[in-house]
C-alpha positions as CSV (number, residue, x, y, z in Angstrom):
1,X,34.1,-8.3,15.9
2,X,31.0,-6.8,14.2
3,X,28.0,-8.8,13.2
4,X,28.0,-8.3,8.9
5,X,24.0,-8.4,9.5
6,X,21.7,-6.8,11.9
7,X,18.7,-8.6,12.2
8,X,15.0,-7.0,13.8
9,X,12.1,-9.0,14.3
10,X,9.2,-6.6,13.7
11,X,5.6,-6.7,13.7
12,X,3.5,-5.1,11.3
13,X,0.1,-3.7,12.2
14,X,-2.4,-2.2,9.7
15,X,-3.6,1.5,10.5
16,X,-5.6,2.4,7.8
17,X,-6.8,-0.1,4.7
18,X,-3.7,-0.9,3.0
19,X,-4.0,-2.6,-1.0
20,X,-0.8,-3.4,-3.0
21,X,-2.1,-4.1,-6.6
22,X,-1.4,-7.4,-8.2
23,X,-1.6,-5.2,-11.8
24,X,-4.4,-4.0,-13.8
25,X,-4.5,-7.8,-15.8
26,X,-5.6,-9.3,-12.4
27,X,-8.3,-6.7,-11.6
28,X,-11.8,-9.0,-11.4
29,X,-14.0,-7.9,-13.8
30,X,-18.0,-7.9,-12.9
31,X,-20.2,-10.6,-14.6
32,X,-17.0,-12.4,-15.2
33,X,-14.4,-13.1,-12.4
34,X,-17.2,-11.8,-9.2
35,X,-21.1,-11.5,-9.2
36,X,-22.6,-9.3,-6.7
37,X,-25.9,-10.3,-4.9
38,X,-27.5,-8.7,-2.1
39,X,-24.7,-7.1,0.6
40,X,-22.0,-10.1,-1.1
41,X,-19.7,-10.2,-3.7
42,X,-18.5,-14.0,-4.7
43,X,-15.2,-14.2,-6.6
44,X,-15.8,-17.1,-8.6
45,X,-13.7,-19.9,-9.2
46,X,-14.4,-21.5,-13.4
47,X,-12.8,-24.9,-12.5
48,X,-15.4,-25.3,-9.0
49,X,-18.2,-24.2,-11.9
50,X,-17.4,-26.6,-13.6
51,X,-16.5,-29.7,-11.0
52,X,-20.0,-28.5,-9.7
53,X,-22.1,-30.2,-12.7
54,X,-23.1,-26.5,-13.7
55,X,-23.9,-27.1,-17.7
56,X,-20.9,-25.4,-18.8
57,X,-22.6,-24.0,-22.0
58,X,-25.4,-22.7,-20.9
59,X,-23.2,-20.5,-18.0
60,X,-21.0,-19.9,-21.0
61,X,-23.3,-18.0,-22.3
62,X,-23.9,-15.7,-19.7
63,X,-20.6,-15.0,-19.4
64,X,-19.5,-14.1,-22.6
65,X,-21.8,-11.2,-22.0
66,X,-21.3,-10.8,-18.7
67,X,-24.5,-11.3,-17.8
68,X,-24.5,-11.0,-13.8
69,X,-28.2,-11.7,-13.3
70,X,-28.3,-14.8,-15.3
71,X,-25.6,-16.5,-13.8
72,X,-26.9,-15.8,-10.8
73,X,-30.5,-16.8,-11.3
74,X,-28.8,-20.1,-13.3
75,X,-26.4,-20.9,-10.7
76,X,-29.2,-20.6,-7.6
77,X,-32.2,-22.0,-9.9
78,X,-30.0,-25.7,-10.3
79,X,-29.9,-25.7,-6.2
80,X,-26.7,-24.8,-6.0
81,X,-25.1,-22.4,-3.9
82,X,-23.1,-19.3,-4.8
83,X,-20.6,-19.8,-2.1
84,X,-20.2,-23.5,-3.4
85,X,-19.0,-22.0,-6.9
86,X,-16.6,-18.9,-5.5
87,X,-12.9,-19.1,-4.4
88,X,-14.1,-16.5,-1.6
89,X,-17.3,-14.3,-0.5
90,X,-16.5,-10.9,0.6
91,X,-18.9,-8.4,2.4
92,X,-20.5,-5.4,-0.3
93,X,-19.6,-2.1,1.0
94,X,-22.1,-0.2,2.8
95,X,-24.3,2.3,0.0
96,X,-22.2,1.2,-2.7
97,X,-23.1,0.1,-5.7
98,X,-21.5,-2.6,-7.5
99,X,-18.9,-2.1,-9.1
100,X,-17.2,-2.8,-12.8
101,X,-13.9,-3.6,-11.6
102,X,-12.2,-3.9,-8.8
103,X,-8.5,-3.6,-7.9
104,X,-7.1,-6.4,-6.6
105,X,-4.2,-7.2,-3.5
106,X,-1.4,-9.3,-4.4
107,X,-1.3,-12.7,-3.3
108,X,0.9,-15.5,-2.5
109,X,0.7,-17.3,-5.7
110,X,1.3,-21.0,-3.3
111,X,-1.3,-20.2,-0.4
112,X,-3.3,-17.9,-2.0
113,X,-3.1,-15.4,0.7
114,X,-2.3,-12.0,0.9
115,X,0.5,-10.8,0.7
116,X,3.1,-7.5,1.8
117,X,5.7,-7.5,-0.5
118,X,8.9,-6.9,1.4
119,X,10.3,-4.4,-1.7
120,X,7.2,-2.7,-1.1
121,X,7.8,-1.3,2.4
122,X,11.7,-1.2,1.3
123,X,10.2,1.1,-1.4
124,X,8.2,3.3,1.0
125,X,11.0,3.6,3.3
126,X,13.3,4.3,0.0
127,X,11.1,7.2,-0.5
128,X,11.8,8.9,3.2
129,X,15.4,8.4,3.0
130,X,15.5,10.7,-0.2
131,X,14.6,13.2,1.7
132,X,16.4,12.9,4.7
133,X,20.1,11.5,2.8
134,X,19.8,14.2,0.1
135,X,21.2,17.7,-0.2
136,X,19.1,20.7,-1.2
137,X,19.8,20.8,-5.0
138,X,20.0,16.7,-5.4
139,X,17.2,15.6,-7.3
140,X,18.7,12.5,-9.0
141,X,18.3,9.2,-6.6
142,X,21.4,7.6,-8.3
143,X,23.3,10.8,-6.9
144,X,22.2,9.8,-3.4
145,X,21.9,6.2,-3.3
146,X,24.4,4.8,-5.9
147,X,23.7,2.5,-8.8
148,X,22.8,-1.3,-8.8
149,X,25.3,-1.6,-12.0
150,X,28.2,-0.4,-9.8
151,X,27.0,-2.7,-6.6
152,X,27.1,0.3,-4.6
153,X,23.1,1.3,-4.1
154,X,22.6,2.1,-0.8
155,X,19.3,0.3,-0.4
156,X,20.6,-3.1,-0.8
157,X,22.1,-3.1,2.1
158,X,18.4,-3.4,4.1
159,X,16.5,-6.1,3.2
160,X,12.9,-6.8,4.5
161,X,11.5,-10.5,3.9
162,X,8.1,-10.7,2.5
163,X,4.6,-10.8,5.4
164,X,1.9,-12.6,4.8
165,X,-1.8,-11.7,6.2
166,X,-4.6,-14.1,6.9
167,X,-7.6,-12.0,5.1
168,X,-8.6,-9.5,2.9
169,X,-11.7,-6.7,2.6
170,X,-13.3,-4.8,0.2
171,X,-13.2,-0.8,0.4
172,X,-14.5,2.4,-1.3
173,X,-12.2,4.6,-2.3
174,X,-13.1,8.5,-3.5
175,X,-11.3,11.5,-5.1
176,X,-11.2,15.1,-3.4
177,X,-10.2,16.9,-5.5
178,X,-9.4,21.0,-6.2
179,X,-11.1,22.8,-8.6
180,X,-11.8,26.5,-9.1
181,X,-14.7,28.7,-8.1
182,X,-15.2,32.6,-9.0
183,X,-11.7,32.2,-9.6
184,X,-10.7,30.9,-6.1
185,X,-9.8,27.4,-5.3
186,X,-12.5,25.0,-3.3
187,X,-12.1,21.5,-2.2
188,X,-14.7,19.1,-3.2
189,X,-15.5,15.7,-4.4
190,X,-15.0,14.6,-8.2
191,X,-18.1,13.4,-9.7
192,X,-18.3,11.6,-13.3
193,X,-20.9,13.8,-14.9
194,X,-21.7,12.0,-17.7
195,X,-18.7,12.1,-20.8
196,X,-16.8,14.8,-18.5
197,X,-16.1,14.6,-14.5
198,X,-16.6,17.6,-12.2
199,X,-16.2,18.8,-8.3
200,X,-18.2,20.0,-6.2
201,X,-18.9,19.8,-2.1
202,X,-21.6,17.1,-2.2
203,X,-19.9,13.4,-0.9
204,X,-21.2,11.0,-3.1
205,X,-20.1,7.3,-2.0
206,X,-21.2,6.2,-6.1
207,X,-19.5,9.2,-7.8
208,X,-15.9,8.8,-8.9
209,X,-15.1,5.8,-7.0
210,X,-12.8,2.9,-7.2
211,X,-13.0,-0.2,-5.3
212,X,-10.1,-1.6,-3.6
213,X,-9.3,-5.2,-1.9
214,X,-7.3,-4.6,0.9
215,X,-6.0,-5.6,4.4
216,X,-8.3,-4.7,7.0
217,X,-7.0,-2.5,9.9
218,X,-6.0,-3.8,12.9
219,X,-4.0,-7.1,11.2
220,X,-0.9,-7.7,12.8
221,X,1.8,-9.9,11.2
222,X,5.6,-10.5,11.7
223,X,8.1,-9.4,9.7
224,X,12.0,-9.1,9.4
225,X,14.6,-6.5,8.6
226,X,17.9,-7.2,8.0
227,X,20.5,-4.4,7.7
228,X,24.0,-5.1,6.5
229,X,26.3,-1.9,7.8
230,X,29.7,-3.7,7.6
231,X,29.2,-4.8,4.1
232,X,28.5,-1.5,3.4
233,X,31.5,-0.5,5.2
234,X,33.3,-1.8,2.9
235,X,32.7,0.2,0.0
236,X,35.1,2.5,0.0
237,X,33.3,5.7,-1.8
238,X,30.3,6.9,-1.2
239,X,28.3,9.9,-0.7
240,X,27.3,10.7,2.6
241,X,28.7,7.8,3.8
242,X,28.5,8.6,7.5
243,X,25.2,9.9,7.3
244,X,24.1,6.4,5.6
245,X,26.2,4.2,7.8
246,X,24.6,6.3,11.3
247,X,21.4,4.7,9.6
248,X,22.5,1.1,8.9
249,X,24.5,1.0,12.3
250,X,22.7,2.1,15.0
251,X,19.5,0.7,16.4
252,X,16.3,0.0,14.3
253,X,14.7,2.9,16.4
254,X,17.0,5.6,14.8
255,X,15.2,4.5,11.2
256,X,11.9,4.3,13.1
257,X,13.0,8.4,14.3
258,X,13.1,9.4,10.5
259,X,10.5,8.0,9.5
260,X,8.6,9.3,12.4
261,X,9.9,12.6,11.6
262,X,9.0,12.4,7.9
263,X,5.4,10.9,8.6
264,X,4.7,13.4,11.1
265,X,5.5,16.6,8.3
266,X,3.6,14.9,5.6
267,X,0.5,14.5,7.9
268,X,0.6,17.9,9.3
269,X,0.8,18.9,5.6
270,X,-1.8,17.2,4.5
271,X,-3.9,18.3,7.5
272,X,-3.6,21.7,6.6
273,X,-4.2,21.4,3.3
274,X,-7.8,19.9,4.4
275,X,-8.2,22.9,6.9
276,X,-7.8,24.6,3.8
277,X,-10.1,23.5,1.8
278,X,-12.6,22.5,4.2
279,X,-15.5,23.7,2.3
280,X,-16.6,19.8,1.3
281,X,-19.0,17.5,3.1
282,X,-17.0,15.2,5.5
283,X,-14.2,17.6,5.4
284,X,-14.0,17.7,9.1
285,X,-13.6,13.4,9.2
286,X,-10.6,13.2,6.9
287,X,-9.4,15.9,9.4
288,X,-9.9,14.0,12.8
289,X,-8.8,10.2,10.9
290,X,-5.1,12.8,10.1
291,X,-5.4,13.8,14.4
292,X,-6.0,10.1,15.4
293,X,-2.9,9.0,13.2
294,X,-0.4,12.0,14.1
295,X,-1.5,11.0,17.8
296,X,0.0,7.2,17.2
297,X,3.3,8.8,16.1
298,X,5.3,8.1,19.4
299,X,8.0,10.9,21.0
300,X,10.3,7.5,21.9
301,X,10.6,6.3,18.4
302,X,10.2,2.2,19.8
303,X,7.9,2.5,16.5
304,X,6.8,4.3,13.9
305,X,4.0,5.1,11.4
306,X,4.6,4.8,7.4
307,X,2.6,5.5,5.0
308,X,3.0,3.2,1.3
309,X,1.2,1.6,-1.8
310,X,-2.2,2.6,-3.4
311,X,-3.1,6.0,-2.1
312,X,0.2,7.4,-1.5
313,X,-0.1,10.1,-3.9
314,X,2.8,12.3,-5.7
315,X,3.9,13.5,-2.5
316,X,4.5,10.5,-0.8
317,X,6.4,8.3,-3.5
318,X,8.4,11.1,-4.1
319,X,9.6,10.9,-0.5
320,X,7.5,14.9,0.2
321,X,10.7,16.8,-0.1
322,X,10.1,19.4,-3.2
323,X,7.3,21.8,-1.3
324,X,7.0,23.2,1.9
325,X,3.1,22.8,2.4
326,X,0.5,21.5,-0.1
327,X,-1.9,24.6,0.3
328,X,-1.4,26.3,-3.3
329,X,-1.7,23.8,-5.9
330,X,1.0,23.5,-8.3
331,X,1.3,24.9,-11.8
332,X,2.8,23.1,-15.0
333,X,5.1,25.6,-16.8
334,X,4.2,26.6,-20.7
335,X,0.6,25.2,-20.2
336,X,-0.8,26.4,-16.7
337,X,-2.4,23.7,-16.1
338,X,-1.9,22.6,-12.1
339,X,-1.5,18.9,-10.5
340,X,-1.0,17.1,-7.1
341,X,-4.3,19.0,-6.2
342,X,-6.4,15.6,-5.5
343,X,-6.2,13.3,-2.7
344,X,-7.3,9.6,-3.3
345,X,-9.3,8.9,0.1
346,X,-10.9,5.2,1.7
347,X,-14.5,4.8,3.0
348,X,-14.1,2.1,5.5
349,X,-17.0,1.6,8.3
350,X,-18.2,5.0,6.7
351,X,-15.4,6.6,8.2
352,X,-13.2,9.0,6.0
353,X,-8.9,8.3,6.3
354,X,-6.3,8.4,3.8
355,X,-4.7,4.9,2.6
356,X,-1.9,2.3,3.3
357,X,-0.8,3.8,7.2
358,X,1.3,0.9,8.7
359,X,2.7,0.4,12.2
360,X,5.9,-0.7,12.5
361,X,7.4,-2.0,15.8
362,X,10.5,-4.1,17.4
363,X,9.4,-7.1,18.7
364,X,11.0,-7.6,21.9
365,X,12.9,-10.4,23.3
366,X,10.1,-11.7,25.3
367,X,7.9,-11.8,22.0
368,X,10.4,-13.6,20.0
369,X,10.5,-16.3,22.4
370,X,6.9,-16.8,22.9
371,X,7.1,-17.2,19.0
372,X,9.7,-19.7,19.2
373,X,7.7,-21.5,21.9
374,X,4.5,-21.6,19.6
375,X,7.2,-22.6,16.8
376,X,8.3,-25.8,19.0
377,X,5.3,-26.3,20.2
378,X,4.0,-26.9,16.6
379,X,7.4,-28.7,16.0
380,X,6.4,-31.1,19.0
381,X,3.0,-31.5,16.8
382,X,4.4,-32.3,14.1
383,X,7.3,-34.7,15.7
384,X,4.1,-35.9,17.4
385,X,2.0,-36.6,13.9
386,X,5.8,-37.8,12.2
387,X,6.0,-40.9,14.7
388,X,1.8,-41.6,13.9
389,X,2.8,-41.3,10.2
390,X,5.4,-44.1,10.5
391,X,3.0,-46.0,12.7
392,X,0.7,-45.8,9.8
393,X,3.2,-46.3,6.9
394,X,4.0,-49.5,8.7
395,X,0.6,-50.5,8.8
396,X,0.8,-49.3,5.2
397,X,3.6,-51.2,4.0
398,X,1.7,-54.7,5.6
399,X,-1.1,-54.2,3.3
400,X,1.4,-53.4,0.3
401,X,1.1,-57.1,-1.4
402,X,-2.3,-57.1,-0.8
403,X,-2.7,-53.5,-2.4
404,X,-0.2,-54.0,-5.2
405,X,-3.0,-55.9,-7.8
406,X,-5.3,-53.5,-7.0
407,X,-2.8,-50.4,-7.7
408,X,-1.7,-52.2,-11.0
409,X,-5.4,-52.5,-11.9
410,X,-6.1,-49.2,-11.4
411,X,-3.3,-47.4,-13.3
412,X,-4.3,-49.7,-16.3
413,X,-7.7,-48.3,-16.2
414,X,-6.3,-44.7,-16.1
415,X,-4.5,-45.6,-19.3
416,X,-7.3,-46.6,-20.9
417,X,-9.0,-43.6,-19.7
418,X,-6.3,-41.0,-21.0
419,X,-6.1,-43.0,-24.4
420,X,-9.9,-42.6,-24.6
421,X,-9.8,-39.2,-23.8
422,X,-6.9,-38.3,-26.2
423,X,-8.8,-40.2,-29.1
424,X,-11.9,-38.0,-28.3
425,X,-10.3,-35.1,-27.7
426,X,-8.9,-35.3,-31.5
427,X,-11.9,-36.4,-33.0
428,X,-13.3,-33.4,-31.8
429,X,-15.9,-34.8,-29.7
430,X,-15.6,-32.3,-27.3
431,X,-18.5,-33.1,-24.3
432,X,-17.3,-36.7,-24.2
433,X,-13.4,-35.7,-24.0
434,X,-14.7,-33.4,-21.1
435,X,-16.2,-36.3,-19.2
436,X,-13.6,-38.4,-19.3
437,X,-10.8,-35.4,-18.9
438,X,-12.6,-34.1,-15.7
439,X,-13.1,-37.8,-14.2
440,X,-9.2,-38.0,-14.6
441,X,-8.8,-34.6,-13.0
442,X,-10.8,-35.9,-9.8
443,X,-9.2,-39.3,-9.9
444,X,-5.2,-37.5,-9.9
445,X,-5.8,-34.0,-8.4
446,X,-2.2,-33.6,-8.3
447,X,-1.7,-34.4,-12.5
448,X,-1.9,-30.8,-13.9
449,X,-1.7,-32.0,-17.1
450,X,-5.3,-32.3,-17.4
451,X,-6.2,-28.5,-16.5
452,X,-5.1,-27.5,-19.9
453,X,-7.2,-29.6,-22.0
454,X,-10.2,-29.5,-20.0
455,X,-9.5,-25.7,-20.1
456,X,-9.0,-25.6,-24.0
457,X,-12.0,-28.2,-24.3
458,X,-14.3,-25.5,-22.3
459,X,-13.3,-22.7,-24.8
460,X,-14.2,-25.1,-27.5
461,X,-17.7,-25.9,-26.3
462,X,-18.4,-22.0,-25.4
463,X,-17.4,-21.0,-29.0
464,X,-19.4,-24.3,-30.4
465,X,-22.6,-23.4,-28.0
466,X,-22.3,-19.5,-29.5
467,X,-22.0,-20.9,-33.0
468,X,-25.1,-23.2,-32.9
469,X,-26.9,-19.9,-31.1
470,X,-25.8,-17.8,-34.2
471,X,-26.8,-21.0,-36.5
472,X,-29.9,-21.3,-35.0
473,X,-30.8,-17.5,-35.4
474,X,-29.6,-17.6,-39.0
475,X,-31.9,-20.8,-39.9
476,X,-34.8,-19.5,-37.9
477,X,-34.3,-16.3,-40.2
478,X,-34.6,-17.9,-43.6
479,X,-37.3,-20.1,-42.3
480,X,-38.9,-16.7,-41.2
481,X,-39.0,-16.5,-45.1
482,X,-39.7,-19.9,-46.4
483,X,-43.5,-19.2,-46.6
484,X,-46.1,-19.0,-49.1
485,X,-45.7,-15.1,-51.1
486,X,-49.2,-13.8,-50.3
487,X,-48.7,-14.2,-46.4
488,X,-45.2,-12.8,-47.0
489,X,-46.9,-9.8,-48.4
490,X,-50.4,-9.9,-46.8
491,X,-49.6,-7.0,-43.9
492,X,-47.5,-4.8,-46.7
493,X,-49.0,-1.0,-47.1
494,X,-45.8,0.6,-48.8
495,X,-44.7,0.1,-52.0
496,X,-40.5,0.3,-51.0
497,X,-41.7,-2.3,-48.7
498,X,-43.1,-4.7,-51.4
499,X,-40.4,-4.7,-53.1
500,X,-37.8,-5.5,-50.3
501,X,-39.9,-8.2,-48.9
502,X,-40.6,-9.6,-52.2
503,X,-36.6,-9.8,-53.0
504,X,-35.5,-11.2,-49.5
505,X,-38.1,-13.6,-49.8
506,X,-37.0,-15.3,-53.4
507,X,-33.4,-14.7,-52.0
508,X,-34.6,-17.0,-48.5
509,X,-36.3,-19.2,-51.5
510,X,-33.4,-19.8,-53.7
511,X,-35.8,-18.1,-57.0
512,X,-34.3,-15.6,-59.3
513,X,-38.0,-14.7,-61.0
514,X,-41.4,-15.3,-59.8
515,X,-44.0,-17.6,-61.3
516,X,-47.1,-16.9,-63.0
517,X,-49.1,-17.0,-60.0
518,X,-46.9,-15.1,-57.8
519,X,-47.3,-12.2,-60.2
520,X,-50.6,-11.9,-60.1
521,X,-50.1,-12.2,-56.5
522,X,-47.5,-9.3,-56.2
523,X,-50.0,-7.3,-58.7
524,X,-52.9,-7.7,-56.4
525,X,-50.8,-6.6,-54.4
526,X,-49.3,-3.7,-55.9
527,X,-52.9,-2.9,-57.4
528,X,-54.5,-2.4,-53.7
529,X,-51.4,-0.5,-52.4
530,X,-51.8,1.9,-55.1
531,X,-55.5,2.3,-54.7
532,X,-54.6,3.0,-50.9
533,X,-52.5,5.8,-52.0
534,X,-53.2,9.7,-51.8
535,X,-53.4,11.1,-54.8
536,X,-50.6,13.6,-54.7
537,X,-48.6,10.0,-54.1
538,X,-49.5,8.5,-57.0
539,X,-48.0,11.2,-59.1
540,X,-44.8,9.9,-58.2
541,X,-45.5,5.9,-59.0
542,X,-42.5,6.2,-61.4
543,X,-39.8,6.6,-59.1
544,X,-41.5,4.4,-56.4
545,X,-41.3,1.4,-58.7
546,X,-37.5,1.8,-59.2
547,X,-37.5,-1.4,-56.7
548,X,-39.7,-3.5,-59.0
549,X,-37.4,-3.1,-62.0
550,X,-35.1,-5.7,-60.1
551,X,-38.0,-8.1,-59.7
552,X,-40.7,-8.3,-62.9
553,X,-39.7,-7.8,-66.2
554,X,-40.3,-3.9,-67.8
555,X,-42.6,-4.3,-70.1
556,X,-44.7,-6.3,-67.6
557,X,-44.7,-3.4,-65.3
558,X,-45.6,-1.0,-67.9
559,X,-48.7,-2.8,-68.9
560,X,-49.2,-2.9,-64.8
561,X,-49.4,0.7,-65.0
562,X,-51.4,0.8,-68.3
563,X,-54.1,-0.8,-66.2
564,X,-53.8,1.6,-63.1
565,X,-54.2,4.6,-65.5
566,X,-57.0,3.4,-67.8
């Protein structure tokens, strides 16, 4: 009788740098979520800042507007270290400069590491058996795979569990791109220019370039595929049913063969379209990294090279099967415009490949069991550290009586502590709450109940810190005016001038008209700007005084001018 599942141990080694975003939302944002400083990036963490004793206001403030060297000169200046502060600190690429933003790998939201989503190497695979299930007019993929709704989709019949990796790196990634020359078309690398981006030949590491965390190559990591052909079997129409079942049934190396086979076209594609349009610096590099990977593709199949995720281009997702070479790029009916004529490509050790190249390969039997000897060997460990553990809670359960006062005692005094805090945190006094908040944080690490308000009571204290800065600069301007008029006036040498500062400063001085004094003042005043004045100027005193009319009353001004004229 036939297994219903077919089950392959793989192992999954990174060729060239590999990143599966986690979303744009997650993308670390510079000043904000990771300061750069020297050759290292730290990804900071707000809740170490804060555990730290960091003055949470004052590194507030720098972050509102992401203020990079202030938070660093802050952080280091209060003897602490960056490293201290970050959830991780990652190595700058070489003759880059730092970035705005940075694309970030998915992780396993438990550990924290990265992390390969299985329907992400289902979905690059998905992509190559397009091509090679589907006839030559077939363009829909419900016409070759079947529909989920139905329960008949082909792909659910392979299933490939989820690998996690140990580390991740930071890369440079660049775009060569086409673009057309005396009416011919060049290859080149896309530069920003300003408002409007433009290709030429000159490889600019800063120009056009997106930074990407990724898996380094070389990581290896086991994986598992899992292929159902009997269950498919079952269905009883399908198209291509043979074809698909030849895929399902027969050894994991038969998938590894198409794959091989559809790797091995796209490359040679892609390497021709670089021959093509070699006229670029570092042309000849992306060229050899395409030799080095078609000379991995094996003529035995016992593995096989795929390419998937961020990098993969039109081509590639598509599963490659709508044009015979890439040479001529392609042209948009109606408005001429052409596309799939750019290549997203990753600096990594300053050498020049195309993205997201995986090796996959069968683990043998020999492999599996030295696995599942380091499996019982770390079962033996932890059998090992059970029996210790029940030592101990014996030992534990002896000093229970003795403990159970002081456990008592304790949980009172957190009581009291989260009554206190609750009672601050609605009266609004916000640094006290905090205190008390954090101290329960570090006194029940595992309560998350606490990271909420100690979260909402940070946002508080940031918008209560910007409000006494924006107090502050409001009080320091009306005191600015709060002085006697003639130094108010004193540096004045235009009459518009006068008149403004003369209004702002009864406005700063709560007065709607000026006292006797203060008139003669402003008429001294007026008096020596007037004398000061060319005399073509003074021909147009009328319409200079139009200000004045909202100060002193008319008939005071025209016995002001009375004066100037007699």
């Amino acid at each position: 009788m036939n297994e219903i599942n077919k089950r392959y141990d793989i192992e999954i080694e990174i060729l060239t740098p590999l990143s599966i975003g986690a979303g744009n939302e997650k993308d670390w944002i510079k000043g904000v979520d990771f300061i750069v400083d020297g050759s290292k990036l730290y990804k900071l963490n707000l809740r170490k800042i804060v555990g730290s004793g960091i003055d949470i206001k004052k590194i507030s403030s720098f972050l509102v507007v992401q203020n990079e060297k202030g938070i660093i000169n802050y952080i280091t200046k209060n003897k602490f270290k960056l490293q201290e502060v970050s959830d991780k600190v990652f190595l700058y690429p070489n003759s880059v400069n730092p970035s705005n933003e940075i694309k970030t790998f998915v992780k396993n939201q438990f550990t924290g590491k990265p992390i390969l989503p299985g329907s992400s190497l289902k979905g690059a695979i998905r992509s190559v058996l397009f091509k090679f299930l589907k006839d030559k007019l077939e363009k829909n993929e419900k016409d070759v795979f079947g529909d989920t709704k139905n329960g008949n989709e082909f792909m659910r019949f392979i299933k490939i569990s989820d690998t996690e990796f140990d580390d991740t790196i930071l890369v440079n990634t660049l775009i060569f791109n086409l673009h057309k020359f005396n009416n011919k078309w060049m290859g080149g690398w896309k530069h920003k220019g300003g408002g409007n981006s433009y290709t030429d030949d000159k490889y600019e590491p800063n120009e056009f370039n997106t930074l990407y965390e990724s898996i380094k190559p070389g990581q290896k990591e086991s994986s598992q595929i899992m292929m159902s052909p009997e269950l498919f079997r079952m269905i009883k129409e399908h198209s291509k049913k043979e074809k698909k079942l030849s895929v399902l049934n027969n050894d994991l190396t038969y998938l590894f063969g198409i794959i091989n086979d559809h790797t091995r076209t796209y490359l040679n594609k892609e390497k021709s379209f670089f021959e093509k349009y070699n006229q670029a610096e570092r042309t000849d590099d992306i060229i050899n990294s395409i030799e080095t990977l078609l000379n991995k593709i094996p003529t035995d199949n016992n593995y096989c090279i795929l390419k998937m995720s961020a990098g993969s281009g039109f081509h590639s997702i598509t599963g490659d099967w709508q044009y015979d070479d890439y040479i001529e790029p392609v042209e948009v009916e109606n408005n001429g415009k052409c596309k799939y004529k750019s290549r997203k490509i990753v600096s990594y050790k300053d050498n020049l490949s195309l993205m997201g190249f995986v090796k996959l390969r069968i683990l043998s039997e020999d492999e599996c069991s030295e696995k599942k000897d380091v499996k019982n060997s770390i079962s033996q460990k932890n059998e090992t550290y059970r029996l210790k553990s029940l030592e101990a809670e014996h030992l534990k359960k002896e000093k229970e009586e003795r403990l159970k006062k002081e456990k008592e005692e304790h949980e009172n005094q957190v009581r009291e502590l989260v009554k206190n805090a609750n009672e601050l945190y609605i009266s609004e006094r916000w640094d006290e709450a905090l205190k008390i908040f954090s101290k329960l944080k570090e006194t029940i690490p595992d309560n998350t109940s606490f990271d909420e308000k100690i979260e909402e009571i940070n946002v508080k204290i940031t918008e209560l810190a910007l409000q006494e800065i924006k107090e502050k600069e409001f009080i320091d301007k009306i005191n600015k005016n709060k002085i006697e008029l003639n130094e108010k006036i004193s540096h004045i040498s235009k009459l518009p001038t006068l008149f403004g500062n003369v209004k702002t400063w009864l406005k700063a001085n709560d007065k709607n008209t000026l006292s006797e004094n203060e008139l003669l003042i402003l008429k001294n005043k007026f008096f020596e700007i007037f004398h000061s004045m060319k005399p073509h100027d003074r021909k147009n005193i009328n319409s200079q005084c139009k200000g004045l009319y909202d100060i002193v009353d008319k008939n005071i001004i025209e016995q002001w001018l009375k004066e100037l004229y007699s």
